[in-house]
C-alpha positions as CSV (number, residue, x, y, z in Angstrom):
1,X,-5.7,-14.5,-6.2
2,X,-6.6,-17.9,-4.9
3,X,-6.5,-17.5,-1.1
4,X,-5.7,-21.7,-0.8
5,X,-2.2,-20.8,-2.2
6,X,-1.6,-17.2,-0.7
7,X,0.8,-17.4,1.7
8,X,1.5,-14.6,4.5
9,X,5.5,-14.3,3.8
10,X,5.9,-14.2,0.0
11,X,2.6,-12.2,-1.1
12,X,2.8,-10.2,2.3
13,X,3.2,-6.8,-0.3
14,X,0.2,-7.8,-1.9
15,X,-1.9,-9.0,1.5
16,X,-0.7,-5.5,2.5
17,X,-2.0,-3.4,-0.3
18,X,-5.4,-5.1,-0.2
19,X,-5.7,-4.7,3.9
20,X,-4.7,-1.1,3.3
21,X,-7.1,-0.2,0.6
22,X,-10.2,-2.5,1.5
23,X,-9.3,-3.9,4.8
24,X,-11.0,-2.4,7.9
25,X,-9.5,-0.2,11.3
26,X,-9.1,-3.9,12.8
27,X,-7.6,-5.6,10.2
28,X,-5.1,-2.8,9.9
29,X,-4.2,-3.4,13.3
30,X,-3.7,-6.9,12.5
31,X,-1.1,-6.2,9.4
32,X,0.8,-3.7,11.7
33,X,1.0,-6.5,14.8
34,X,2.1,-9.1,11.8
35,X,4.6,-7.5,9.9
36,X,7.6,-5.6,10.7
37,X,7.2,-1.6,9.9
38,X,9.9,-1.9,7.4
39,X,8.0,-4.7,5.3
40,X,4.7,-2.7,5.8
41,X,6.5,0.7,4.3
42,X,8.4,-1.6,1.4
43,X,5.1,-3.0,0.4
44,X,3.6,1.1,0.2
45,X,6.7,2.4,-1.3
46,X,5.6,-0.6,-4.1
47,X,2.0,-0.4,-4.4
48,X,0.6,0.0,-8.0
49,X,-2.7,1.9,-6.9
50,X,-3.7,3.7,-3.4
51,X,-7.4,5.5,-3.1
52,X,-7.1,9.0,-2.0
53,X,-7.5,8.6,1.4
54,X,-5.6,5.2,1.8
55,X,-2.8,7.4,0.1
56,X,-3.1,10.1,2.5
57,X,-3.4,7.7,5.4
58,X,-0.5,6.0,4.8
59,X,1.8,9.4,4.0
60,X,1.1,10.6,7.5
61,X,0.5,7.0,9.4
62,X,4.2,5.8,8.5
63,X,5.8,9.3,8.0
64,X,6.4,8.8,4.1
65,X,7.5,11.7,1.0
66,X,4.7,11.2,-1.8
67,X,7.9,11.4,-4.2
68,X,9.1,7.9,-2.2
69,X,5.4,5.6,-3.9
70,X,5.7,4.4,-7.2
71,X,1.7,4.3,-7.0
72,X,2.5,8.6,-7.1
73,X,5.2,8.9,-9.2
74,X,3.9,6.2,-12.2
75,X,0.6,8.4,-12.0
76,X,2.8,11.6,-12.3
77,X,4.3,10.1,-15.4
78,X,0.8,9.6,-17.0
79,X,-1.1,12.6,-16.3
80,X,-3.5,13.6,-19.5
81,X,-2.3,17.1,-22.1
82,X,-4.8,19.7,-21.9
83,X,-6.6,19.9,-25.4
């Protein structure tokens, strides 16, 4: 994404997802001072893809079900048949 047209308000799901799965303890702490806790869980609850450990972070950080990601229940949906 080209950061000269990424704007704060209207990508924040996306500035979100990338500070959650790449970003670092401080810049975590700079997404929770800058958005609301309700955006910050929308944009989690929407997320595409969450590393293990981001995805356990974020299930106990901001109190969430698994069952409530999409990035949990789309991979649910494509899990591989035993052959």
């Amino acid at each position: 994404m080209d950061v000269e047209i990424l704007d704060e308000q209207t990508h924040a799901g996306y500035i979100i997802q990338q500070v959650l799965n790449y970003g670092t303890l401080p810049e975590f702490a700079t997404i929770i001072h800058f958005y609301n806790p309700e955006t910050i869980k929308q944009a989690i609850k929407q997320a595409g893809y969450f590393d293990p450990k981001t995805f356990a972070f974020v299930l106990s950080y901001f109190d969430l079900d698994k069952n409530e990601l999409q990035c949990y229940t789309k991979k649910r949906l494509h899990q591989a048949h035993w052959i």
